[in-house]
Each structure stands twice: as structure tokens, then as C-alpha cells.
VEXDODREN-340775 format. One record per residue: residue in one letter; x, y, z of N, C-alpha, C in turn. Coordinates in pm, whole numbers. Each point is the difference from the previous one (the first is absolute). Last residue first. Layout:
FIVO:A:X:Y:Z:X:Y:Z:X:Y:Z
...
END
This chain:
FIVO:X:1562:-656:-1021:83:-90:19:-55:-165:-34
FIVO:X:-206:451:-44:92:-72:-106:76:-90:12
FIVO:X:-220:281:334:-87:-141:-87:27:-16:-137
FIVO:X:293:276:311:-25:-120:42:-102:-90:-100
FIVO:X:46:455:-122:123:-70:-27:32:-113:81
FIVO:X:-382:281:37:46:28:-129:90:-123:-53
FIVO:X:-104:122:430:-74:-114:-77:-2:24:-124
FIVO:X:258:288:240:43:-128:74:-110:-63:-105
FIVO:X:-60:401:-17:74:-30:-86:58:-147:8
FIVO:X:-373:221:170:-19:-42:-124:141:-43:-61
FIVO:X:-43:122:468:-22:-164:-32:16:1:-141
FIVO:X:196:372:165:71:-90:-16:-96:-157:-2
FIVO:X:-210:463:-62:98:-29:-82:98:-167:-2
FIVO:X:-329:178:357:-75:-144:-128:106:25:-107
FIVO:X:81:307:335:44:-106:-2:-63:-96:-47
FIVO:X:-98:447:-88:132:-34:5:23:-108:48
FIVO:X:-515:82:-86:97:35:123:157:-47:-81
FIVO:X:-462:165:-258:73:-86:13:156:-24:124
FIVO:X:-542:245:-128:153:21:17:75:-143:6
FIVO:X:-468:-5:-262:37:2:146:176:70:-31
FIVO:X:-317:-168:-358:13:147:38:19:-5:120
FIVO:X:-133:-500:-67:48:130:-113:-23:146:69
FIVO:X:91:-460:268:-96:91:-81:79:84:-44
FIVO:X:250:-429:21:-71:117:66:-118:7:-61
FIVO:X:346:-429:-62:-128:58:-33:2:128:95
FIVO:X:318:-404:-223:-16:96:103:-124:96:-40
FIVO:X:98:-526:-146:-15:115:-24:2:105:108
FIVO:X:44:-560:-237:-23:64:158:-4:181:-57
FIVO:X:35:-578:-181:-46:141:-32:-29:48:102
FIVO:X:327:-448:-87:-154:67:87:47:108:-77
FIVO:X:36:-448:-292:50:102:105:-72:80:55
FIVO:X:-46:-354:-364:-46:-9:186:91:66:82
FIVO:X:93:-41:-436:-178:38:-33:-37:-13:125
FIVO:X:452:-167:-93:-25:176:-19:-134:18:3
FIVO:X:77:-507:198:33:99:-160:-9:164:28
FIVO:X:111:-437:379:-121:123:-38:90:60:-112
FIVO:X:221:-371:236:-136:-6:-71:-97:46:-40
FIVO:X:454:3:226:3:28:-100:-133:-55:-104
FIVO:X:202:-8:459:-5:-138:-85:-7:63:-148
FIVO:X:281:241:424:-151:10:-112:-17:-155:-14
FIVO:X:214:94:460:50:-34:-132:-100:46:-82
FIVO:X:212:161:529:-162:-53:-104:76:-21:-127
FIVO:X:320:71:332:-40:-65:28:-171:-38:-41
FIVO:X:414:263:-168:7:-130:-79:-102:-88:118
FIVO:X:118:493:-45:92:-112:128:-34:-145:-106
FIVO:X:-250:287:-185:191:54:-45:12:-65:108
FIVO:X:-435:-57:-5:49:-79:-56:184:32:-50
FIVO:X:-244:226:344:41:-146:14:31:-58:-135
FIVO:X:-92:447:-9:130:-25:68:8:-73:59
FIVO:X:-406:65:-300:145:14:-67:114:-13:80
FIVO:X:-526:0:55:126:-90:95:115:17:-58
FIVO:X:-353:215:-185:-1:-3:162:67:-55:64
FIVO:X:18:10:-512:43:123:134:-11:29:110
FIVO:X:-161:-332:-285:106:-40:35:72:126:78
FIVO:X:-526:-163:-15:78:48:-40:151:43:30
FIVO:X:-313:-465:156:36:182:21:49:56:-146
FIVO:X:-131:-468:317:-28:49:-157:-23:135:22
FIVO:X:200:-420:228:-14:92:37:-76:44:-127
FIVO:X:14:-438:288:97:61:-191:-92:157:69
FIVO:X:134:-488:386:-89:149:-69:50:68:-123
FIVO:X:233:-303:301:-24:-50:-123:-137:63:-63
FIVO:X:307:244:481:-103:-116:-65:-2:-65:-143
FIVO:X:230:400:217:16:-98:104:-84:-139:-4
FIVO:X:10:381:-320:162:-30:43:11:-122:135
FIVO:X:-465:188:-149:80:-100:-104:127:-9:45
FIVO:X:-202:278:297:-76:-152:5:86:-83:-127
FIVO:X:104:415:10:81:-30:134:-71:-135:3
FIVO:X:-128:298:-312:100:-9:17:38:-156:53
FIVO:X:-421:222:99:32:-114:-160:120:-60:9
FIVO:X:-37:397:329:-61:-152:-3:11:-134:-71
FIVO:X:130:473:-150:76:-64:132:-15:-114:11
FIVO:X:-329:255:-256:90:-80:-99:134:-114:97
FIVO:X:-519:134:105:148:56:40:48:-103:-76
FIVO:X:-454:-22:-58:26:141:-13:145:49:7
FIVO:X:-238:-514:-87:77:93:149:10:104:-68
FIVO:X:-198:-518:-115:-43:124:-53:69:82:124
FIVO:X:64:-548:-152:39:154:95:-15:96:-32
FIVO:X:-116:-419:-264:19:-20:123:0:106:123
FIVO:X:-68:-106:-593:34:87:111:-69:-52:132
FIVO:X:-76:-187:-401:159:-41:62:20:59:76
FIVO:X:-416:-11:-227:-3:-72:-38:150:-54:101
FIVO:X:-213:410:-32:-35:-89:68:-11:-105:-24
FIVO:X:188:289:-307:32:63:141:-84:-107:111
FIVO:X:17:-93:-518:-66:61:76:67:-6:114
FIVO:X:94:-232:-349:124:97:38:-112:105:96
FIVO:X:-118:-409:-222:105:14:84:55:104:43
FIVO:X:-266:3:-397:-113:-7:114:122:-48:143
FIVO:X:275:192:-373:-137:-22:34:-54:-11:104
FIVO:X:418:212:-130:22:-137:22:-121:-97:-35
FIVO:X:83:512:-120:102:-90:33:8:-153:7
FIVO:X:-431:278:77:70:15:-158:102:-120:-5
FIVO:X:-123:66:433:-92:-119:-102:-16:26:-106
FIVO:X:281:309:224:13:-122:28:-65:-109:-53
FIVO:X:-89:449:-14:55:-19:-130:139:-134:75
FIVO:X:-460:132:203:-30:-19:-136:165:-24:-78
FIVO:X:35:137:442:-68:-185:8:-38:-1:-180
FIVO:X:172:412:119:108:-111:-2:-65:-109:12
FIVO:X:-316:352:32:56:10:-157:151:-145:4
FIVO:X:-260:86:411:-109:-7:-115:101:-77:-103
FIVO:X:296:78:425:-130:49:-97:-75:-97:-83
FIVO:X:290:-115:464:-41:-37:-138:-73:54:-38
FIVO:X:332:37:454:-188:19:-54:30:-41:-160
FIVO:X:412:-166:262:-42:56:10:-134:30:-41
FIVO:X:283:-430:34:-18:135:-60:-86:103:86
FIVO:X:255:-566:-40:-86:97:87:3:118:-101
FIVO:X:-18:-561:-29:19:125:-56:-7:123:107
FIVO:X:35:-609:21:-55:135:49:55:151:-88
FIVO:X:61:-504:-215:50:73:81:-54:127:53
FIVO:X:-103:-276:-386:29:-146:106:75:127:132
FIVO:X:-48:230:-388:-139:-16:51:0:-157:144
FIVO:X:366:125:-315:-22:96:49:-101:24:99
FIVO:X:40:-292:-380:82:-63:148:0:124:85
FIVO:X:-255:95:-359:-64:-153:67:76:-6:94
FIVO:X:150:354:-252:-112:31:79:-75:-121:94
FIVO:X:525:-58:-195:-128:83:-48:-142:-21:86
FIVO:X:573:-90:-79:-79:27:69:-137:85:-65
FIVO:X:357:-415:-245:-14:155:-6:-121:2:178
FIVO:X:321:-231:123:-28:95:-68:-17:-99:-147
FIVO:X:91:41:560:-95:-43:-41:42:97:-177
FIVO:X:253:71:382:21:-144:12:-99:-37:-163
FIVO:X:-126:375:286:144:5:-52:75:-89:-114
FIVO:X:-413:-43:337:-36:73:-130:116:9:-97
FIVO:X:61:-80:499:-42:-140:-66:-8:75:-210
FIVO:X:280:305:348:-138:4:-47:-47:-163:-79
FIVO:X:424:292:129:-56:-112:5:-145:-73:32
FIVO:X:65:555:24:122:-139:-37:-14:-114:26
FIVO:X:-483:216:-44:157:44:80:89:-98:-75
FIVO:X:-365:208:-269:-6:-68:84:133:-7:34
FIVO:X:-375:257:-336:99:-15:65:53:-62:102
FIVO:X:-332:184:-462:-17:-105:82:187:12:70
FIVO:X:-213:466:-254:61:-167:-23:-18:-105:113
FIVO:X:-25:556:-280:-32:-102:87:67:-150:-30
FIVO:X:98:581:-130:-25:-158:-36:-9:-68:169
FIVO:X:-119:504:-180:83:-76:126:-37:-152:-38
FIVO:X:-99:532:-336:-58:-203:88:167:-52:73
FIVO:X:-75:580:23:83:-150:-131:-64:-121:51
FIVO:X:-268:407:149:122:-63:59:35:-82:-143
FIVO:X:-345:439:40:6:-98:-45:149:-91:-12
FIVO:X:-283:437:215:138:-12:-73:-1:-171:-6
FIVO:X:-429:402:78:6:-132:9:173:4:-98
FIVO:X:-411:302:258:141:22:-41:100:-113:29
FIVO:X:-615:139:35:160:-73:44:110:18:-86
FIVO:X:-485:131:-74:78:45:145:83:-23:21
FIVO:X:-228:-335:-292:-76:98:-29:94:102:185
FIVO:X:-5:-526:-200:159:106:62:-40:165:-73
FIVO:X:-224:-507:146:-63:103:-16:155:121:1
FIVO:X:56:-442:27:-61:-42:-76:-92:161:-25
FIVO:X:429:-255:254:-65:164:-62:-72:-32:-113
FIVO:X:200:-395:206:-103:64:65:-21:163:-39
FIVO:X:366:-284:-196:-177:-104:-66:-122:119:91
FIVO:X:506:86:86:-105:95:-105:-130:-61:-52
FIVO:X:242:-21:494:-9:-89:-104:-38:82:-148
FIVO:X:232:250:371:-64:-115:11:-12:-55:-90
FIVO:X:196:445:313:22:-87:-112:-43:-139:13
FIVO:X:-142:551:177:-19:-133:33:117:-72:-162
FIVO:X:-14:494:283:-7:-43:-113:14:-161:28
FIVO:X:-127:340:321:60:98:-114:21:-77:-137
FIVO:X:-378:-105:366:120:-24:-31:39:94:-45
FIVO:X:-425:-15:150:37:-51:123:190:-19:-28
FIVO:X:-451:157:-308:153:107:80:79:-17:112
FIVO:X:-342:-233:-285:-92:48:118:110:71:66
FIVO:X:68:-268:-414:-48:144:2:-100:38:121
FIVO:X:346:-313:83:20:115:-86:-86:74:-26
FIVO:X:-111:-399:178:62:92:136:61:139:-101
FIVO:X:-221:-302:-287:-96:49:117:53:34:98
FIVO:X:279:-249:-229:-33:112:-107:-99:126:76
FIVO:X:196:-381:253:82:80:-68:-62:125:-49
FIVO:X:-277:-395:63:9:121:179:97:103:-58
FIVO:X:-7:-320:-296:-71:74:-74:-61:74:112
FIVO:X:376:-307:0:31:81:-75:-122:42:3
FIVO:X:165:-134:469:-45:-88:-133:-37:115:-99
FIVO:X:379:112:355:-138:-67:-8:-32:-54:-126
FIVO:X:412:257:307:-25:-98:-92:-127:-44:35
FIVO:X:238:436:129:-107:-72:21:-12:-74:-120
FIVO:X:277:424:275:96:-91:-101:-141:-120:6
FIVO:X:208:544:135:-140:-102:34:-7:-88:-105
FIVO:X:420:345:152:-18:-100:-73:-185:-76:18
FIVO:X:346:463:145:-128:-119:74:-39:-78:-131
FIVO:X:493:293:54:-156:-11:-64:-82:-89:44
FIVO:X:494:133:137:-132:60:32:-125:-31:-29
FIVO:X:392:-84:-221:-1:-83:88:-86:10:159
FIVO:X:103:74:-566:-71:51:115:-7:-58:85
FIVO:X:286:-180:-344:-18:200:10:-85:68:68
FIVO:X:121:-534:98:107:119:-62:-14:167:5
FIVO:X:-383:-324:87:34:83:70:158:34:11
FIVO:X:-229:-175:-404:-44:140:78:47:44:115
FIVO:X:164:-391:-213:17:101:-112:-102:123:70
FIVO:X:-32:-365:214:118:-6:28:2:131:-119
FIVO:X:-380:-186:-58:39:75:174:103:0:42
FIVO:X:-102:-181:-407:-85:143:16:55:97:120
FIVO:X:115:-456:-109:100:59:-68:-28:126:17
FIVO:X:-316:-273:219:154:-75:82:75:160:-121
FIVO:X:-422:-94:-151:-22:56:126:132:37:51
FIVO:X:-109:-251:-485:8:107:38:66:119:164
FIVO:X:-112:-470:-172:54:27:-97:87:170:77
FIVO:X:-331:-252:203:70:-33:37:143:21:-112
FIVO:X:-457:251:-55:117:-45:163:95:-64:5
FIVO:X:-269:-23:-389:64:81:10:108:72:137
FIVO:X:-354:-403:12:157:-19:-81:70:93:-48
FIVO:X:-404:51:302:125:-97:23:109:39:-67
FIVO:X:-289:429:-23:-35:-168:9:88:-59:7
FIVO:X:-35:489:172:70:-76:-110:-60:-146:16
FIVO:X:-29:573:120:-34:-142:12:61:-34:-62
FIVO:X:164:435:267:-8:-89:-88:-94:-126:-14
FIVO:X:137:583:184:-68:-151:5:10:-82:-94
FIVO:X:288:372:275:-4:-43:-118:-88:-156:13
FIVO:X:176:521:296:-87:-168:-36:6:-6:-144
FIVO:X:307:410:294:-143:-56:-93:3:-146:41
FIVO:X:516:301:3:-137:-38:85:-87:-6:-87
FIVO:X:396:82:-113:-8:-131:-20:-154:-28:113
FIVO:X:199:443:-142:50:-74:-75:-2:-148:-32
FIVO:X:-192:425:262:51:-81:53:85:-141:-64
FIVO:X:-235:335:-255:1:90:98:156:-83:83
FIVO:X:-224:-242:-364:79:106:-21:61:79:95
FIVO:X:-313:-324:92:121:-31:-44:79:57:-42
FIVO:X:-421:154:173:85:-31:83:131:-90:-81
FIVO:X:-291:164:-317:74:80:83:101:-4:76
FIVO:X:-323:-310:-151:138:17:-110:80:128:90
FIVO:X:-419:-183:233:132:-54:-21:126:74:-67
FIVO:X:-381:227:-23:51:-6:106:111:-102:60
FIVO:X:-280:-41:-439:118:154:4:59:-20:174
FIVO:X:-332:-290:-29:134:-28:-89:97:56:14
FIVO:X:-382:126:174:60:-135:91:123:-39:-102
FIVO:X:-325:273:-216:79:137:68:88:-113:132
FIVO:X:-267:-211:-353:167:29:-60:30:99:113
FIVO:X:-382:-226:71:71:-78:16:120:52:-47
FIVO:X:-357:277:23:93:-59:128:116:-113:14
FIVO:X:-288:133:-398:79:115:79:52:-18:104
FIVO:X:-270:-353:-199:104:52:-64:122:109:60
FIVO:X:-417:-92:221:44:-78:38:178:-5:-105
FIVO:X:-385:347:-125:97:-5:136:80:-113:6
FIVO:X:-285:56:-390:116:29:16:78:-17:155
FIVO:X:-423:-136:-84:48:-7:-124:152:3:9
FIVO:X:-288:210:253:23:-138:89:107:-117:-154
FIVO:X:-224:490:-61:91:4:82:82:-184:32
FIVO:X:-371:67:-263:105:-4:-21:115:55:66
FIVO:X:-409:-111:203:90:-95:-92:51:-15:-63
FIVO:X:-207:360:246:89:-87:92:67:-109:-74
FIVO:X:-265:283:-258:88:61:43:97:-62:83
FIVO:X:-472:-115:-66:98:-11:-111:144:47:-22
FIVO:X:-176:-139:455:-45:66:-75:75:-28:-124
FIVO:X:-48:-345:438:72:105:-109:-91:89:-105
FIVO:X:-136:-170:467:-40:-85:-103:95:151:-27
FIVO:X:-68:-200:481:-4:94:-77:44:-17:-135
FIVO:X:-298:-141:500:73:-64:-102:49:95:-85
FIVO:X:-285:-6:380:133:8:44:89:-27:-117
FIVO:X:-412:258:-150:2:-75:132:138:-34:35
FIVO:X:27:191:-386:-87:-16:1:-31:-115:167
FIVO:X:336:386:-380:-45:-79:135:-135:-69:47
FIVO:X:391:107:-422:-151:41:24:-11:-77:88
FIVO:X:521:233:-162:-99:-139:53:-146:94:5
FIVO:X:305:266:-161:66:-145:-29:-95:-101:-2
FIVO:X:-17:521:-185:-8:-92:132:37:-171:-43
FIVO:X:268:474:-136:-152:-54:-28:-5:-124:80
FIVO:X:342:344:-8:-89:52:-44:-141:-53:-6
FIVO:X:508:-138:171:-98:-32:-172:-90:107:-63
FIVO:X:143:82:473:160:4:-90:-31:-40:-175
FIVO:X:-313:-66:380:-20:143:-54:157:34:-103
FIVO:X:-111:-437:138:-141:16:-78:46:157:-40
FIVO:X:302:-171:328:-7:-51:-139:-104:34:-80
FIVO:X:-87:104:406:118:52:-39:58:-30:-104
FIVO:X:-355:-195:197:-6:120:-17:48:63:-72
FIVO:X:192:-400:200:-85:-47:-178:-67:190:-51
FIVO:X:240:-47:473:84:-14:-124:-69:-16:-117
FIVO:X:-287:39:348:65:157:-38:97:-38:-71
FIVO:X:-186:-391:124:-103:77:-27:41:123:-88
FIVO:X:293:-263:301:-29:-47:-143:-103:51:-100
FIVO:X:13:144:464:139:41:-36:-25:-49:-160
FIVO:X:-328:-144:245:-35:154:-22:119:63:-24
FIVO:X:-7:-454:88:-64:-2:-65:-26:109:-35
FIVO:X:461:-123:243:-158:-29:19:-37:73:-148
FIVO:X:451:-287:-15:-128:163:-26:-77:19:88
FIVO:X:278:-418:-194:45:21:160:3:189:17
FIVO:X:-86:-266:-413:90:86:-61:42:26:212
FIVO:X:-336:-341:-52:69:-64:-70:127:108:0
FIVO:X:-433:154:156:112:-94:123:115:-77:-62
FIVO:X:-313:294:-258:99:60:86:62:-97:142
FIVO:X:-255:-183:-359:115:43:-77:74:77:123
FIVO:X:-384:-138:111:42:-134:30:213:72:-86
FIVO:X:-410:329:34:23:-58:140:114:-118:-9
FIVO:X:-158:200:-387:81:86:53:38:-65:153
FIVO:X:-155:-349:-414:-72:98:103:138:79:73
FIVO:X:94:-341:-358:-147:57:-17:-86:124:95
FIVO:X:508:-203:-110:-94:-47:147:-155:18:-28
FIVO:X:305:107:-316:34:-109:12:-105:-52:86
FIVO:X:30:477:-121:-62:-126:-115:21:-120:40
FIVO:X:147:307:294:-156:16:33:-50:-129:-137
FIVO:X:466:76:12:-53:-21:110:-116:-32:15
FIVO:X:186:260:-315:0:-142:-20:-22:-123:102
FIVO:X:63:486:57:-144:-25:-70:-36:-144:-38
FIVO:X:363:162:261:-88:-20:64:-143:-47:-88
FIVO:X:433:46:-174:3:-99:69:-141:-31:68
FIVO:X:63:416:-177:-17:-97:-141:-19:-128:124
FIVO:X:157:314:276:-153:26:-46:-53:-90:-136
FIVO:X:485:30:90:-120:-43:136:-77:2:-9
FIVO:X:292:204:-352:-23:-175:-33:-112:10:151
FIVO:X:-34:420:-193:-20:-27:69:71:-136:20
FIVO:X:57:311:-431:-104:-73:72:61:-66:124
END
């Protein structure tokens, strides 16, 4: 089959009309015309029912439509994998990732890829976890890592499930907090917090934890997407940080974030690598699965 002409058909489904689809594929309209033709005679059977400027799938067009967008998306695949093979380090490689797998993640990824490919186009997009999921199955990624509270539909997907990443309250060297002990959520709270987005599911197993205190708007101060940021505000402020410890694991080995050590094993993050299912898999998601394999154990 044709992929151009598939492209084209999907075309006409998107745009609704041959006129608006053929300015979208950059056709005129009697070129796009003779490609769907042409498809219709390669099937055998008709695609579309025309009706004034508008054109309506046949039973036939929908299951075609069923499948195409599938088909294209692995023959863009295959065409990568190739070019990596072919050219050994040429292709793209898309990634999402929510914050805190980023910052866990991104820095060890990309140093561990462009080692063995140093060719490869990297497309690299931290967002909020459920644009994530919805940029996946809209084939905008090769493979997103995020929260697992948010796969709440994992019907298509090809889901590897991370070791929990302990959490914890954290603050700079000399830190007033330091000084203070035992440290717990009250004195903790006499002090700005920052973090990152807050699921659903970690505010519930915070006001497990602590109770009606331990709600997220009760201390949190700094909501930021960049872990950098956070960073860099608590090291230079009496700000507590509240992360999981793998994101910062190589301040606290300098010794310049401390734990306090107030989050139990029951408040660690849950994160997960996710595809779609039955897709090719590009040779170099080898080295994230393996890198996060063995970072969120840390």
C-alpha cells in the first residue's frame, strides 16, 4: 500500500473536505482527488460518500481509518529504525516526561545517548502528566515517563512499572530546621515549601500520613515544574524542598540538601514508562529503559 495516499486519505478524514485536506497535504484538489481514486482502486472499494462539499466515510472508509493512522505511525518508525541502522546513529527520538522523572532522568539519558548516538535528534518535553498521556496516544511521543496515579485508562499501552522512589522533606546546609529536633510537619510548616504539581493520589496519602495537616495547601508555597529552580531557591533560601530523593541525589552526596527524614515508605513517588503497545521499539529507548531501571532505585 501506497503510505502517500494512506496519508492522503487521512487527510480528507481530518479536514472534512477535499478542498481544505488538499491545502493541508500542499495538493491541489484534483491531484488529491486522483490519489483517494487511486486508493479506492488499489482496495477495490469505495472510501468516501460525497455529498456537496462535504465527504462522509463509507463503511469501508472506517475501517480503513481504523487502521491507517496505526500504519503510519509504525511505517515513521520503521523509517527511523532503519535510518539507525543504515546510518547507525541517525533518526529522532521522542520523549515526554513529567517533572520529577526529568529531573531524575533527562541529564543521565542524554549523556548515555549521545555516547552511542551522537547523531540522534533527541525531542525532549516536560509537561503535566495527563497532556503526557494525550500527547502519547495522539503519537506525538515514542515513550512518555510519569506518574502511574495518571494511567488510569492503560487499554493500548505498554506499561513498565519503576521501583517507588522515596520521598522526603529537604533543606540546605544549615538550615534553621537543623538545629530543631524531633522535626515534624508543624515546624516544617513555619517555613515556605516548594514542589512541584501534586497528584490526586499523593495529597490522599499525605492526609493519610499526617492528616488534615498534611494537605498540600496547607504548607506549600512554590508550585514549579523545574526541579533546577526548586533547587536553586532552597539552596539560597530557608525554603524546604519536598522531592523525591533521586532528584537531587548529587546534592545531597555533596552534602548541600539534607533529608529530614519525614516521609515514611508510603510516600514515595510512583512513576512508569509507558508506550503504545505493538509499536517498534527504537534501539535507543534501550538505554532509557535501562538507565531508569537502575536510577529509580536510587
Amino acid at each position: 500500500m501506497d503510505f502517500r495516499r494512506l496519508r492522503h486519505f487521512v487527510a480528507v478524514c481530518e479536514h472534512g473536505t477535499f478542498h481544505r485536506a488538499a491545502q493541508a497535504v500542499h495538493l491541489s484538489q484534483s491531484a488529491l482527488s486522483r490519489s483517494i481514486q487511486a486508493l479506492e482502486q488499489e482496495l477495490g472499494v469505495p472510501l468516501f460518500d460525497r455529498s456537496g462539499q462535504r465527504s462522509f466515510l463509507t463503511p469501508y472508509g472506517r475501517v480503513l481509518l481504523e487502521r491507517a493512522n496505526r500504519v503510519l505511525q509504525e511505517g515513521r518508525a520503521l523509517q527511523r529504525e532503519l535510518a539507525l541502522i543504515q546510518h547507525e546513529d541517525a533518526g529522532s527520538l521522542r520523549l515526554g516526561l513529567s517533572s520529577t522523572p526529568a529531573a531524575v532522568l533527562l541529564h543521565p539519558c542524554m549523556v548515555a545517548l549521545l555516547s552511542k548516538y551522537p547523531r540522534l535528534r533527541v525531542d525532549a518535553v516536560i509537561g503535566r502528566t495527563l497532556e503526557l498521556i494525550e500527547g502519547l496516544r495522539r503519537e506525538r511521543y515514542d515513550m512518555v515517563v510519569l506518574d502511574v496515579s495518571a494511567v488510569t485508562d492503560v487499554r493500548g499501552l505498554d506499561i513498565e512499572y519503576l521501583p517507588a522512589m522515596q520521598g522526603d522533606m529537604l533543606v540546605r546546609q544549615g538550615h534553621p530546621l537543623l538545629q530543631q529536633q524531633p522535626v515534624d510537619l508543624m515546624a516544617i510548616s513555619q517555613y515556605p515549601v516548594a514542589c512541584s504539581v501534586i497528584s490526586d493520589d499523593l495529597t490522599d496519602r499525605l492526609i493519610a500520613e499526617f492528616g488534615a495537616q498534611g494537605h498540600p495547601d496547607r504548607f506549600v508555597r512554590f508550585c514549579c515544574d523545574s526541579f533546577s529552580i526548586q533547587r536553586d531557591v532552597v539552596l539560597d533560601s530557608d525554603m524546604v524542598l519536598m522531592s523525591v530523593l533521586a532528584a537531587v541525589r548529587r546534592d545531597i552526596d555533596a552534602g548541600d540538601l539534607v533529608p529530614l527524614g519525614l516521609f515514611s515508605p508510603s510516600l514515595s513517588g510512583h512513576y512508569a514508562l509507558v508506550r503504545l503497545s505493538g509499536r517498534t521499539q527504537l534501539p535507543a529507548l534501550d538505554i532509557v529503559y535501562g538507565l531508569a531501571r537502575r536510577l529509580c532505585t536510587a
